[in-house]
Backbone and ligand atoms as CSV (ligand in chain L), in Angstrom:
chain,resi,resn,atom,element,x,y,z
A,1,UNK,N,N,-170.597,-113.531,180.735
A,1,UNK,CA,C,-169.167,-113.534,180.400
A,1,UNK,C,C,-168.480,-112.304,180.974
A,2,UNK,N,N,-167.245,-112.404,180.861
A,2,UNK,CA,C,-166.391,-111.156,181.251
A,2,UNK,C,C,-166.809,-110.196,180.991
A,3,UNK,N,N,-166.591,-110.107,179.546
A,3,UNK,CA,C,-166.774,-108.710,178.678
A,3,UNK,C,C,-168.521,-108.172,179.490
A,4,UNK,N,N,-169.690,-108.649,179.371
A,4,UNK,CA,C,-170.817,-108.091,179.734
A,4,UNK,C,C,-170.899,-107.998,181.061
A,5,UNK,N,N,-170.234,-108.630,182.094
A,5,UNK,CA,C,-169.732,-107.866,183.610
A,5,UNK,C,C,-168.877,-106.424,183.455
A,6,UNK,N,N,-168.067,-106.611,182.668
A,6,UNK,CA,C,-167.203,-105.021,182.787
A,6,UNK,C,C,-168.443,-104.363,182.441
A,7,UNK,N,N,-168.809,-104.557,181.533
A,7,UNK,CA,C,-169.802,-103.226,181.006
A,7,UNK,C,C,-171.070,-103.191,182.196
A,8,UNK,N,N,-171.957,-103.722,182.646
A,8,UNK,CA,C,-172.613,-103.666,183.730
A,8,UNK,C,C,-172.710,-104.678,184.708
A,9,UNK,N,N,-172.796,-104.597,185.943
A,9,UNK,CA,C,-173.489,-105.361,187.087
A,9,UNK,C,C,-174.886,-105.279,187.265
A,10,UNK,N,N,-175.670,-104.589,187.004
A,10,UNK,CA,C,-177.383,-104.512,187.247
A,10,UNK,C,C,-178.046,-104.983,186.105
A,11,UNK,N,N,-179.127,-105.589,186.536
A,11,UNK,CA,C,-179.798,-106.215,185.526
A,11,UNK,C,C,-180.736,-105.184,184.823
A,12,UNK,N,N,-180.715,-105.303,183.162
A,12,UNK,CA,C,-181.349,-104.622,182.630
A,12,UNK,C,C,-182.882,-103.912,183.078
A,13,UNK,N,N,-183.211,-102.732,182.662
A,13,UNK,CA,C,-184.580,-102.192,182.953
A,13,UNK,C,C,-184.490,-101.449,181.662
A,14,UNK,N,N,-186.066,-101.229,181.132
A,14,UNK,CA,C,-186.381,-100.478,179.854
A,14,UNK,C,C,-187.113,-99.471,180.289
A,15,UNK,N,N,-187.294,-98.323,179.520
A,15,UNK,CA,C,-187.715,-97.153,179.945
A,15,UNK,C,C,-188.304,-96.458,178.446
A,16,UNK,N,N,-189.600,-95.836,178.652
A,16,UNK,CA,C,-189.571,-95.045,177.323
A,16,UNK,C,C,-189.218,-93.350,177.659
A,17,UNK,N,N,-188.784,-93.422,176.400
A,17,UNK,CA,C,-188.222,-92.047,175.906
A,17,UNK,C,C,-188.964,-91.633,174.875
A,18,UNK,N,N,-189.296,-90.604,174.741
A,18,UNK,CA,C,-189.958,-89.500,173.259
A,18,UNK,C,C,-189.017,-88.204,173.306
A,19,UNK,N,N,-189.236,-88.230,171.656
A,19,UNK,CA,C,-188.260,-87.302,171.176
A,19,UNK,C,C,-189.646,-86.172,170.881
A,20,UNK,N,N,-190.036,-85.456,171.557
A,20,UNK,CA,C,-191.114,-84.618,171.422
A,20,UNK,C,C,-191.193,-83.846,170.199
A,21,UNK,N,N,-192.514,-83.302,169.741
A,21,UNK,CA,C,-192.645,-82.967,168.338
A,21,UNK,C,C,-191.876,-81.723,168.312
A,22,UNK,N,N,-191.421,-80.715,169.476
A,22,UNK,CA,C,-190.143,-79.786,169.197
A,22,UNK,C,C,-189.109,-80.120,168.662
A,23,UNK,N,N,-188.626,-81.462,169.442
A,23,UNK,CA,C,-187.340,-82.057,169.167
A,23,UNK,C,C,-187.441,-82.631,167.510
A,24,UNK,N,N,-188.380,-83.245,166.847
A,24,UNK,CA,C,-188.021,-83.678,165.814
A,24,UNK,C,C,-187.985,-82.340,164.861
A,25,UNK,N,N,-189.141,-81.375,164.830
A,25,UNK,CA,C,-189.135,-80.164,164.442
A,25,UNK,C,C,-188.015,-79.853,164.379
A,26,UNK,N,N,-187.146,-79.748,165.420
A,26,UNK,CA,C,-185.961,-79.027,165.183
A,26,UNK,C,C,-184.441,-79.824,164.419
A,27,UNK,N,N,-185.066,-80.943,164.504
A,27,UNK,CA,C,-184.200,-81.922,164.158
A,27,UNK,C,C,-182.789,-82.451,165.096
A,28,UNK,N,N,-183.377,-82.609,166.425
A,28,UNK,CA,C,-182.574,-83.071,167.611
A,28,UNK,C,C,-182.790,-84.402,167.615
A,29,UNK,N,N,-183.446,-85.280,166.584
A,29,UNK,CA,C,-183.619,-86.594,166.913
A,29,UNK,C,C,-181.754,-87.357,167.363
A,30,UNK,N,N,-181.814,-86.827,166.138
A,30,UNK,CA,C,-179.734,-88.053,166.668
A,30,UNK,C,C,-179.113,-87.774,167.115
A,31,UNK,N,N,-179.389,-85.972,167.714
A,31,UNK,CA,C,-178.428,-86.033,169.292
A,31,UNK,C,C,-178.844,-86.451,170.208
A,32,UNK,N,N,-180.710,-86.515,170.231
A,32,UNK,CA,C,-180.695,-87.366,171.678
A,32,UNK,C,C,-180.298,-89.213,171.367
A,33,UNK,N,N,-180.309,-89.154,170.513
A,33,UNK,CA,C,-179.964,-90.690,170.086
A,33,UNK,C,C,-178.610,-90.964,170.472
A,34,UNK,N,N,-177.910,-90.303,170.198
A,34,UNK,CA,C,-176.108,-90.374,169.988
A,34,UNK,C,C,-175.745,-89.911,171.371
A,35,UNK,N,N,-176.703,-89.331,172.273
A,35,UNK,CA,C,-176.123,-88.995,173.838
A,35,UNK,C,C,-176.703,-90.210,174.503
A,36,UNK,N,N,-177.587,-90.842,174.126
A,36,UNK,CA,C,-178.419,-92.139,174.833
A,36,UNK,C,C,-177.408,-93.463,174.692
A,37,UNK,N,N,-176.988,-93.369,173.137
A,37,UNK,CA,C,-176.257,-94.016,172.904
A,37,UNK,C,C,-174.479,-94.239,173.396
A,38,UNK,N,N,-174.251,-92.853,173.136
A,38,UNK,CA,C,-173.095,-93.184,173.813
A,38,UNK,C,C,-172.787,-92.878,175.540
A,39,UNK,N,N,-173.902,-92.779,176.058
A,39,UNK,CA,C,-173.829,-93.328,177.658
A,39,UNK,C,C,-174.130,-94.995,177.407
A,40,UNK,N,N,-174.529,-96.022,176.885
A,40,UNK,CA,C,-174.581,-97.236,176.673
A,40,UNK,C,C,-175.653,-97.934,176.421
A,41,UNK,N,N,-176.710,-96.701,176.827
A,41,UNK,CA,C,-178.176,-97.427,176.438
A,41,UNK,C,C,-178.522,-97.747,175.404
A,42,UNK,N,N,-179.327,-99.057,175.461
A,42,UNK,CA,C,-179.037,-99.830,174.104
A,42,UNK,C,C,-181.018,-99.481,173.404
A,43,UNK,N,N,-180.772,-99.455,172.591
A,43,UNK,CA,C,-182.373,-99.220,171.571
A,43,UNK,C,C,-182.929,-100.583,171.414
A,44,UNK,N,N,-184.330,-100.800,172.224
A,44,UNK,CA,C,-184.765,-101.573,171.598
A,44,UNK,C,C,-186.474,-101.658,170.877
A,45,UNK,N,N,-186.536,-100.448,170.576
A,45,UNK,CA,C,-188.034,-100.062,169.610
A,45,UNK,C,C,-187.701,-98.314,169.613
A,46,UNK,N,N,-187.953,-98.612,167.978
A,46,UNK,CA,C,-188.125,-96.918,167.711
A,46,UNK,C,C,-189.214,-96.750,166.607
A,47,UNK,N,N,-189.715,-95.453,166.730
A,47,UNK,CA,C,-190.965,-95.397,166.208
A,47,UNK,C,C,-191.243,-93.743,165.742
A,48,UNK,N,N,-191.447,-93.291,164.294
A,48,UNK,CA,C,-191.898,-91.679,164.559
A,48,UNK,C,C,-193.861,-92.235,164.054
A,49,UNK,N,N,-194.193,-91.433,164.895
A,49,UNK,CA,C,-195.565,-91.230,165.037
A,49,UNK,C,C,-196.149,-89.917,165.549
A,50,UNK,N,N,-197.181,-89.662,165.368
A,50,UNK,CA,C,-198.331,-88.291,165.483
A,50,UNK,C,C,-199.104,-89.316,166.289
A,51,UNK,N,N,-199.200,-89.124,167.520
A,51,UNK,CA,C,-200.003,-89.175,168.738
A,51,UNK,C,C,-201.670,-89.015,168.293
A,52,UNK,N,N,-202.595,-89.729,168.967
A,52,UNK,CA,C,-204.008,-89.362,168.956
A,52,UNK,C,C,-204.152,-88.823,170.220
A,53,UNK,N,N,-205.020,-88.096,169.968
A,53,UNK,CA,C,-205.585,-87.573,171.216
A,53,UNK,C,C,-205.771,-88.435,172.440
A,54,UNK,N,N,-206.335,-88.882,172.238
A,54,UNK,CA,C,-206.789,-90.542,173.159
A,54,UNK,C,C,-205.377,-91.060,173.857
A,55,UNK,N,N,-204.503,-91.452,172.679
A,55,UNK,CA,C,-203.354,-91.829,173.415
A,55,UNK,C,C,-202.375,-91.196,174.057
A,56,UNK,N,N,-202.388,-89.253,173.767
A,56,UNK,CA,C,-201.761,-88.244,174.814
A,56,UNK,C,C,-202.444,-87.991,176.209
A,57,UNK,N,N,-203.647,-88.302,175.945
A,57,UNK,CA,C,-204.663,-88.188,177.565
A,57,UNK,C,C,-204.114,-89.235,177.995
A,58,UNK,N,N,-204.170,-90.654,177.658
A,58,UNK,CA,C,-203.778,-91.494,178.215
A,58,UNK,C,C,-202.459,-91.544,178.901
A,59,UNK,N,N,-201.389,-90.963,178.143
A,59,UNK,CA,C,-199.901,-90.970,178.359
A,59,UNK,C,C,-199.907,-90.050,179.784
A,60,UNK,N,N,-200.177,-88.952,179.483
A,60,UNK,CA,C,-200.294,-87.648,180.533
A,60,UNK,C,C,-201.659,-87.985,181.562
A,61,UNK,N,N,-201.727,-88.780,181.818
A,61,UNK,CA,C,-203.288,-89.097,182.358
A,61,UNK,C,C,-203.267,-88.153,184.013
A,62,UNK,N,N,-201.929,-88.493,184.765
A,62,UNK,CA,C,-201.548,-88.182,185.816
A,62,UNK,C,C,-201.519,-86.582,186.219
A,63,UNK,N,N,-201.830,-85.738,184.987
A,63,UNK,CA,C,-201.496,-84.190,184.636
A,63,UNK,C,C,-202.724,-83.824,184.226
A,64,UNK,N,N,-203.807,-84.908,184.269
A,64,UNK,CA,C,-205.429,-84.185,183.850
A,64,UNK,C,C,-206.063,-83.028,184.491
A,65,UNK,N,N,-205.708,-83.210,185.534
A,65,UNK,CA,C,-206.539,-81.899,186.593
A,65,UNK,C,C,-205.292,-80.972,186.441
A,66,UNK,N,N,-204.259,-80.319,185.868
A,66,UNK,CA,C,-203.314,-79.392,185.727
A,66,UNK,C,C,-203.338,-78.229,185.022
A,67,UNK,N,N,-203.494,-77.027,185.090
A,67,UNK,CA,C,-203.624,-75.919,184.001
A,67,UNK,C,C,-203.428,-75.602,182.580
A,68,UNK,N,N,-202.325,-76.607,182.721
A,68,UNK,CA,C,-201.282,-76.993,181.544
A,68,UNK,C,C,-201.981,-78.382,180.157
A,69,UNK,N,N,-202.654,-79.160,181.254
A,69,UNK,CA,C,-202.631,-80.341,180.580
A,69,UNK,C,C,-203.109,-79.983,179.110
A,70,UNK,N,N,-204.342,-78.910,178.834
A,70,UNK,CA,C,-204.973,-78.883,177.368
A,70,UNK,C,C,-204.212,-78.552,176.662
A,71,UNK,N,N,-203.113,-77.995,176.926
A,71,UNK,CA,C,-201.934,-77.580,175.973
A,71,UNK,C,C,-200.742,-78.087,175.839
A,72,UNK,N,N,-200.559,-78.706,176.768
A,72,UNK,CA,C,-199.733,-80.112,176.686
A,72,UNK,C,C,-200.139,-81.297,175.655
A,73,UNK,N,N,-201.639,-81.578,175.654
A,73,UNK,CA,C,-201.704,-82.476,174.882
A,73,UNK,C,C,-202.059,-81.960,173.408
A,74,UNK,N,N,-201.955,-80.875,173.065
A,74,UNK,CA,C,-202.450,-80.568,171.956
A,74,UNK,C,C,-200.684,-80.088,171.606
A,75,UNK,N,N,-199.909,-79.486,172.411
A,75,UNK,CA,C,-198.346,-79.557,171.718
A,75,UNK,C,C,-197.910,-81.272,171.155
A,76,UNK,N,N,-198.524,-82.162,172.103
A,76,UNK,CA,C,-197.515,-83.262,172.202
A,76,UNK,C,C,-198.337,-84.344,170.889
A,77,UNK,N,N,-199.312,-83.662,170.786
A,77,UNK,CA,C,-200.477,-84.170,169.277
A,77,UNK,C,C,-199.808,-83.449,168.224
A,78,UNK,N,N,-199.038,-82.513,168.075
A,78,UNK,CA,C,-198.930,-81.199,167.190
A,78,UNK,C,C,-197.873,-81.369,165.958
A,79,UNK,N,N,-197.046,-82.577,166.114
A,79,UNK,CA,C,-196.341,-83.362,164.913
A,79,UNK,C,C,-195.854,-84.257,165.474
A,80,UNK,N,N,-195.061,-85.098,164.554
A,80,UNK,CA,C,-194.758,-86.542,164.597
A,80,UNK,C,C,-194.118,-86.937,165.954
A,81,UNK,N,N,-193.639,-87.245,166.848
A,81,UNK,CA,C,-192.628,-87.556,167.809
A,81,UNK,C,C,-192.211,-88.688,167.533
A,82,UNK,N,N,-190.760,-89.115,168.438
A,82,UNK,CA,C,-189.971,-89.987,167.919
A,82,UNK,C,C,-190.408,-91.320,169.125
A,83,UNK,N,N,-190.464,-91.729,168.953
A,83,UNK,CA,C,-191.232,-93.064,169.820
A,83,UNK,C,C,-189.870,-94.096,170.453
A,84,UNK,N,N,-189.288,-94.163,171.621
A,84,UNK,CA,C,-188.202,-94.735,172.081
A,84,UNK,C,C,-188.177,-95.958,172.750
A,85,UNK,N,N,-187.989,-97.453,172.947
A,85,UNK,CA,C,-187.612,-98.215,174.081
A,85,UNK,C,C,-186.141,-98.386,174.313
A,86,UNK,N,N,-186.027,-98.210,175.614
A,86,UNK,CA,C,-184.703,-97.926,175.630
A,86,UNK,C,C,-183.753,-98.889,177.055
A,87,UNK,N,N,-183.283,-99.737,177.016
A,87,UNK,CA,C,-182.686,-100.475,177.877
A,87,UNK,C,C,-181.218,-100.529,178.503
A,88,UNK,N,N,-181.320,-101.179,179.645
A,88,UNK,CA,C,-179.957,-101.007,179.922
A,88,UNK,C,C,-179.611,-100.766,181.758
A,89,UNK,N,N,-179.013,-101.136,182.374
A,89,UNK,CA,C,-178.960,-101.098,183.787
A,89,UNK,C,C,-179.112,-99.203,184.457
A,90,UNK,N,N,-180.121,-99.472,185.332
A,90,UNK,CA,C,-180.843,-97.851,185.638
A,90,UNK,C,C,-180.942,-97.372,184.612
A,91,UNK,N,N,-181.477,-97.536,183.408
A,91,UNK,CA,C,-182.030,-96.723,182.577
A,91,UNK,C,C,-183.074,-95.750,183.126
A,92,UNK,N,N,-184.233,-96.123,183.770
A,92,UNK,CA,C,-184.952,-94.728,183.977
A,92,UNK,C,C,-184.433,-93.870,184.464
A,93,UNK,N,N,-183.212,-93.668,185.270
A,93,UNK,CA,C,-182.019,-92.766,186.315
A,93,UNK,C,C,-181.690,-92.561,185.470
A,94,UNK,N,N,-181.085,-93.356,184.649
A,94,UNK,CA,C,-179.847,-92.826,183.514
A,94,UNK,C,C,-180.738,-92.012,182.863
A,95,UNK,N,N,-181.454,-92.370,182.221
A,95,UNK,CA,C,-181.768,-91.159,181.052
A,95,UNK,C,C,-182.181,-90.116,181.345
A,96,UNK,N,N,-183.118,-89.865,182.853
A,96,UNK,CA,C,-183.821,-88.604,183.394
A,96,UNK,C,C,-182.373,-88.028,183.355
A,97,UNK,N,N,-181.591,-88.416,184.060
A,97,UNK,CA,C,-180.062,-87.562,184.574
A,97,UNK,C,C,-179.681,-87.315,183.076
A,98,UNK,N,N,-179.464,-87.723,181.867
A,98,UNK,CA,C,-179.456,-86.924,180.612
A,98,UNK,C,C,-180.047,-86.132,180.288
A,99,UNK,N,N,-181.420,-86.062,180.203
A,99,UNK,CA,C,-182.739,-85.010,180.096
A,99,UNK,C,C,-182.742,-83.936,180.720
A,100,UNK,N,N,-182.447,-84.075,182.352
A,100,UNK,CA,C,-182.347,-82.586,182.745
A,100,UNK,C,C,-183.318,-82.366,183.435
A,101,UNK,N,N,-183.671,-81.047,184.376
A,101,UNK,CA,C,-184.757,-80.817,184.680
A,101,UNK,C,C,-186.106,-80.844,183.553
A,102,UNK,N,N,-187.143,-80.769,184.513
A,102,UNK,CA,C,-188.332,-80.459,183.657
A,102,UNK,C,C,-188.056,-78.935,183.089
A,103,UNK,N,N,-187.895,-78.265,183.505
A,103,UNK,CA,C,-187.420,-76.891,183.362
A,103,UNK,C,C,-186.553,-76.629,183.020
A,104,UNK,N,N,-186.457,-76.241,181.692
A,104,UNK,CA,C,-185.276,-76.101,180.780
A,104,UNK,C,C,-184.202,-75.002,180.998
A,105,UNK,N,N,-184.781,-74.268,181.935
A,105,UNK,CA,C,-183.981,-73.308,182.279
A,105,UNK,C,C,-183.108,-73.165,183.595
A,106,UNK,N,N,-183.726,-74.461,184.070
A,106,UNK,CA,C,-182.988,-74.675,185.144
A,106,UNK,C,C,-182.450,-76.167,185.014
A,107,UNK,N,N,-182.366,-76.587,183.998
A,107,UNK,CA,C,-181.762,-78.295,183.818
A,107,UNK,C,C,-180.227,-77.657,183.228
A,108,UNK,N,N,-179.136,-78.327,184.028
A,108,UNK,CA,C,-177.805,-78.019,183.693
A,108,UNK,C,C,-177.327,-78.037,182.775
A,109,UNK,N,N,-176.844,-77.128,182.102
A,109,UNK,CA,C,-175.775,-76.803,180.868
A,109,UNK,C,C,-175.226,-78.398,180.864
A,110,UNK,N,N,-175.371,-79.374,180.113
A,110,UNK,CA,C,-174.739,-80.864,179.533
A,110,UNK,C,C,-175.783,-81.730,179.217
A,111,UNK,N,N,-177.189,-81.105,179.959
A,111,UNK,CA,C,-177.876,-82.484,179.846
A,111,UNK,C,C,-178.665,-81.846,178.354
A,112,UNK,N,N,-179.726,-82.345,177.947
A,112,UNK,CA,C,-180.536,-82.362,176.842
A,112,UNK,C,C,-181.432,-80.954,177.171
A,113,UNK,N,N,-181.814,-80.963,177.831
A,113,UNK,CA,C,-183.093,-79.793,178.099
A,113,UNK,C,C,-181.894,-78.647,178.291
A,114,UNK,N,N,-181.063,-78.940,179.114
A,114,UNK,CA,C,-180.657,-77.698,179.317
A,114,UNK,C,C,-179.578,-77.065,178.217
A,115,UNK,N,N,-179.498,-78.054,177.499
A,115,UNK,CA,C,-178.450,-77.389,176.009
A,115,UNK,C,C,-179.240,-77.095,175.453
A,116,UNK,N,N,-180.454,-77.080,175.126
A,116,UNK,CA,C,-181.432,-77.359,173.732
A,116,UNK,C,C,-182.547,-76.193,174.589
A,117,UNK,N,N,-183.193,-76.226,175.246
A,117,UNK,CA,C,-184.580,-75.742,175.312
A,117,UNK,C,C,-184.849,-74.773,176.480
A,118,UNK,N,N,-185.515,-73.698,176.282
A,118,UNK,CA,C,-185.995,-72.689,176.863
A,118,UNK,C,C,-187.124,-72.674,177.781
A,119,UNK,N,N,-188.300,-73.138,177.371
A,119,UNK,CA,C,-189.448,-73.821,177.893
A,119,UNK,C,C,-190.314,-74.777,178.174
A,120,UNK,N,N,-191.189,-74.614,179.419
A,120,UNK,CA,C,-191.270,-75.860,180.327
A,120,UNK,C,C,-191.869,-76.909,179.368
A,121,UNK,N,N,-192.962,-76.241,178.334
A,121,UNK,CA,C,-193.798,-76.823,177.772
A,121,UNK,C,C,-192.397,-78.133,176.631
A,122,UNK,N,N,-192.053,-76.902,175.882
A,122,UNK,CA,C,-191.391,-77.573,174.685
A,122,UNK,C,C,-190.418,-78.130,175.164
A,123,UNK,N,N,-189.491,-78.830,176.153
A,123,UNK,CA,C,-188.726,-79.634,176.447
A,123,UNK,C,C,-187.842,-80.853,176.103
A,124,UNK,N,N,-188.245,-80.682,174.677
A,124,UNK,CA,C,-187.283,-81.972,173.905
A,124,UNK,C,C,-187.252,-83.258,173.732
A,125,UNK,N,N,-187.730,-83.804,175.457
A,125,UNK,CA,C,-187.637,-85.031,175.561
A,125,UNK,C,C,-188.252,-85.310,176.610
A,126,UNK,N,N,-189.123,-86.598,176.986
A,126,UNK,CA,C,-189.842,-87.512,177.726
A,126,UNK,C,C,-188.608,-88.682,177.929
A,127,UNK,N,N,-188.890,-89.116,179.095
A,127,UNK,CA,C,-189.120,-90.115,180.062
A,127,UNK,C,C,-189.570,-90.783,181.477
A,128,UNK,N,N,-189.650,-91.622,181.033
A,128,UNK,CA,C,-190.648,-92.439,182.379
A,128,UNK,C,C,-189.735,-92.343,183.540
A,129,UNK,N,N,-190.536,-91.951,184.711
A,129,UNK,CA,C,-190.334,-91.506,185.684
A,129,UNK,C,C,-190.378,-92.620,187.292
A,130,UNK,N,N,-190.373,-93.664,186.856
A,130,UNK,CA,C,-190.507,-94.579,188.081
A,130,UNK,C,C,-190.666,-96.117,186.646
A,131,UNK,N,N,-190.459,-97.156,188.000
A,131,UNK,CA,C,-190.296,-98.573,186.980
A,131,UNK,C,C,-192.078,-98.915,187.082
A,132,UNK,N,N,-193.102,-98.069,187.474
A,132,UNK,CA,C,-194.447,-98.386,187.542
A,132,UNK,C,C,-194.750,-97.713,186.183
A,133,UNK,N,N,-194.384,-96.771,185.869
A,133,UNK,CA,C,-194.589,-95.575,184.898
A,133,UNK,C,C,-193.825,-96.240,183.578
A,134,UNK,N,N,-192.960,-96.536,183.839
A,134,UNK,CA,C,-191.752,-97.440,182.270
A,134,UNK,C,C,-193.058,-98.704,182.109
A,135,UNK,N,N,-193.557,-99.509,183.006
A,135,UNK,CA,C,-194.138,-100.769,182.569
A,135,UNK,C,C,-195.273,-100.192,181.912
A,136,UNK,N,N,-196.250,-99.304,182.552
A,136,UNK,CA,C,-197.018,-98.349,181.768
A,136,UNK,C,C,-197.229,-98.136,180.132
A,137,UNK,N,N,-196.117,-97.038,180.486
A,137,UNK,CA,C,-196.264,-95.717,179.268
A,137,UNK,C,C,-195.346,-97.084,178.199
A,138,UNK,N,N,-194.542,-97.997,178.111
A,138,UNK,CA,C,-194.114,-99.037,177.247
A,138,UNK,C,C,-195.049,-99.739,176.732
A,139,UNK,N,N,-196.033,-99.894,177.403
A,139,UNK,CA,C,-197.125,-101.260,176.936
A,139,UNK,C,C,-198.267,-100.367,176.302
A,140,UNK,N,N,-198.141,-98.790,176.492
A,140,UNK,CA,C,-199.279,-97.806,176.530
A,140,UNK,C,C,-198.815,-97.946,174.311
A,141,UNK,N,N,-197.223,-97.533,174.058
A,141,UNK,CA,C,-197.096,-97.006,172.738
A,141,UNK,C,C,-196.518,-98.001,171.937
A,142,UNK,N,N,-195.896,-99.394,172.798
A,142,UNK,CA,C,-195.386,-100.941,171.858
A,142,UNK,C,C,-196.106,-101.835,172.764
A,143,UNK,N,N,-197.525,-102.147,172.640
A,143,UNK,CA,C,-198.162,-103.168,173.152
A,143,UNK,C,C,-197.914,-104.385,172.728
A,144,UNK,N,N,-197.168,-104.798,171.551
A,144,UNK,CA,C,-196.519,-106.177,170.807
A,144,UNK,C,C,-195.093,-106.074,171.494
A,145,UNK,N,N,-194.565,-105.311,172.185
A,145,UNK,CA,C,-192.959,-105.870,172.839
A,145,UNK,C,C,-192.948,-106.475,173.623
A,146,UNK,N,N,-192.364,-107.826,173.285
A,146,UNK,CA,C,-192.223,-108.809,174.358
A,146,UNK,C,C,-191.263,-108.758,175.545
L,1,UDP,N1,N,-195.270,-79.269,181.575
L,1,UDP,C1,C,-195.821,-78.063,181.196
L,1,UDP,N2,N,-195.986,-77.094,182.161
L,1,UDP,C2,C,-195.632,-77.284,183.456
L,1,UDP,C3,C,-195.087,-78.528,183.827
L,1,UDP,C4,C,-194.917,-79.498,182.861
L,1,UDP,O1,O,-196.157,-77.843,180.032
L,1,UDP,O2,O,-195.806,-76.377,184.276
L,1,UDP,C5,C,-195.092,-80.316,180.540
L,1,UDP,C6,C,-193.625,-80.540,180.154
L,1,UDP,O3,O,-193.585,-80.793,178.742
L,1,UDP,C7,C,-193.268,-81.769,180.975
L,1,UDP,C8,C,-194.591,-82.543,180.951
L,1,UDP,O4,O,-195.589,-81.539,181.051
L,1,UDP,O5,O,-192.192,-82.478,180.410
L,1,UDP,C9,C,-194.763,-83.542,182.068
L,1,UDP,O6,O,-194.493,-82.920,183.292
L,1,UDP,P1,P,-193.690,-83.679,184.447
L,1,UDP,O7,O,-193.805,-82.838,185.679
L,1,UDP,O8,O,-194.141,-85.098,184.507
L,1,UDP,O9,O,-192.158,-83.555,183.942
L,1,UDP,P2,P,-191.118,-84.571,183.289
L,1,UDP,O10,O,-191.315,-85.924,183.944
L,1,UDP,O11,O,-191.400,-84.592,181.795
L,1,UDP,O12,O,-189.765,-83.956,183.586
C-alpha cells in the first residue's frame, strides 16, 4: 500500500543487536531501544539473558585467536545482556551507523558508543556485521524464529 512505500522501498532484513552487560548495568537498555526505535526499526524478539560460555565462544568465534578474546568473553558472560532481533530495510547499515565505531572514543558524538562509552572492551552495544553474520549470530540466540 501507499502508506508502507512512503515509509520504505527495500525489502526488509533482520539483524541482531545486544545490549551488552555494561549497557544493561548501566541501565542504557531504552535508549538504545528508543534510538533503534525511533530511526524505524521495528523489534521483532527481545530477550535479557546471561550468556554461557559456550554460546559467547560461539558468538565471538571469529575473535578466537585475538588477545582480547578471553576477556571479551568473560565481560560479555559477566551479567545479563539484552538479547535483540531487529528488522527493517538496511538494518545491519542502519544500526552499525547508530552504534558507532568499535572504539568508543573515536565513534561520533550522536551515535551510541560515542555518547555512552569510553572503552573498546565495554561498548554498549553489538551488531551483526554482514547479512552472513545476521543469518548466523540470529539462529545462534532465537533458534525458534521463523
Ligand atoms: N573488542 C575488544 N578489544 C579490541 C577490539 C574489540 O575488547 O581490541 C571487543 C569489543 O567489545 C567489540 C568486540 O570485541 O565490540 C567485537 O569486535 P569487532 O571488531 O567485531 O567490533 P564490532 O563489530 O563490535 O564493532
Amino acid at each position: 500500500d501507499v502508506g508502507s512505500r512512503l515509509v520504505s522501498t527495500s525489502a526488509p532484513e533482520r539483524t541482531l543487536v545486544l545490549v551488552k552487560p555494561d549497557g544493561v548495568a548501566r541501565g542504557l537498555v531504552g535508549e538504545v531501544l528508543s534510538r533503534l526505535e525511533a530511526k524505524g526499526l521495528r523489534l521483532v524478539a527481545a530477550e535479557l539473558r546471561t550468556l554461557t560460555r559456550e554460546t559467547a565462544e560461539t558468538h565471538y568465534a571469529e575473535h578466537s585467536e585475538r588477545p582480547f578474546f578471553a576477556d571479551l568473553v568473560e565481560f560479555i558472560t559477566g551479567g545479563p545482556l539484552m538479547a535483540l532481533v531487529v528488522e527493517g530495510p538496511r538494518t545491519i547499515e542502519a544500526f552499525r551507523a547508530l552504534a558507532g565505531a568499535t572504539d568508543p572514543v573515536k565513534a561520533a558524538p550522536g551515535t551510541i558508543r560515542g555518547d555512552f562509552a569510553l572503552e573498546v572492551q565495554n561498548n554498549i552495544v553489538h551488531g551483526s556485521d554482514s547479512p552472513e553474520s545476521a543469518a548466523r549470530e540470529v539462529k545462534l540466540f532465537f533458534p525458534d524464529l521463523g
